[in-house]
N, C-alpha and C positions, 0 to 999 in steps of 0.2 A: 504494500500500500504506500502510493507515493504522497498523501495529502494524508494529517490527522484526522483520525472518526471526530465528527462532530454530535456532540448532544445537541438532541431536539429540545429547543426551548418550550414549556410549560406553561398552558394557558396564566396561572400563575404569574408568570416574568410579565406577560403580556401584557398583564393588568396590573403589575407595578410599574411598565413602563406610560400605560394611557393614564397613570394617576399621578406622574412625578409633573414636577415643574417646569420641566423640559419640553415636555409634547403640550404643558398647556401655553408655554409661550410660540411653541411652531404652530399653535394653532391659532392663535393670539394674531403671528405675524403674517399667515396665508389668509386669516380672513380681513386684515387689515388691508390688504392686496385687493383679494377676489371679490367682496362684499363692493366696494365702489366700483370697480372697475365691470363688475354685471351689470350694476344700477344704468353705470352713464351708457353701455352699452345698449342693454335693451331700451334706453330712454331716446337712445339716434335710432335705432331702428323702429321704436314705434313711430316718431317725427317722420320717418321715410313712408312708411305705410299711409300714416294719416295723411301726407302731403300727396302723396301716389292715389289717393282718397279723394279727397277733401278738396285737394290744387292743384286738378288738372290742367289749369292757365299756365299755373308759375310750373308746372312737372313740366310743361310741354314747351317753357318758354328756349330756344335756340341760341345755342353757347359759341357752336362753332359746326359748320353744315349741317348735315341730318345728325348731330348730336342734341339732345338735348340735356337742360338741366337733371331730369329724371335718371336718365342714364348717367351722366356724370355720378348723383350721388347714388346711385345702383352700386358703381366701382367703387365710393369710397365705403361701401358697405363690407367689401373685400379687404383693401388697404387697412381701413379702422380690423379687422378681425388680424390680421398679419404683422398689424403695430402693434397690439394689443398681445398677440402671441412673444413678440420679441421682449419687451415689456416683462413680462412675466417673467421671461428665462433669465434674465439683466436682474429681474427682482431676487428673483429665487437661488439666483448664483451667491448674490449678497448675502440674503437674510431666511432664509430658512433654511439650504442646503447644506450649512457649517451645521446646525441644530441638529436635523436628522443624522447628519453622516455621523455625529455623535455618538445620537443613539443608538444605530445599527451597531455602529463596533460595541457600547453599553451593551446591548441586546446580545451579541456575537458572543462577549465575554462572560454573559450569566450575571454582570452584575446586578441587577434587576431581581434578583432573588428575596425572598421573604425568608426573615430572622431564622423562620422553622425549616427552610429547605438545606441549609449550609451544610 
């Protein structure tokens, strides 16, 4: 065997790790992220519906030949999803990926263990 037997972690660990301080600040710092960044997005995309809706003048009004306004922000409905993905990975590289990788090796090591399994 070229690699140590690993022990299987124990629901146990798992629930000393969802309770440590740790996972409640990774969660703390992805929802600090994710929580506005859905807000503002589904709130341009419902604006795009309502206008594709509601403002068939201004949707239809001509930007630049058979483009129009509607189609322009059709695209940045793509662009905003693309910026918003880069965003996140820029985010996550910072402030939550140090947190996790933490834990996993925490997790890896067993430290996570309750007083009675030692």
């Amino acid at each position: 065997m070229t690699e140590p037997e690993r022990r299987l972690l124990t629901p146990e660990e798992y629930r000393q790790a969802q309770d440590s301080p740790e996972f409640t600040e990774l969660r703390r710092r992805f929802r600090r992220f994710a929580v506005p960044m859905t807000v503002a997005f589904l709130a341009w995309y419902l604006l795009y519906v309502l206008l594709s809706t509601y403002a068939v003048d201004l949707m239809s009004t001509h930007v630049f030949g058979d483009v129009n306004l509607g189609i322009v922000l059709g695209l940045g409905q793509f662009v905003t999803t693309f910026l918003i993905t880069q965003l996140y990975v820029a985010y996550s590289s910072r402030q939550t990926d140090p947190v996790a990788d933490e834990m996993r090796e925490r997790l890896e090591a067993h430290e996570y263990r309750s007083e009675g399994q030692q």
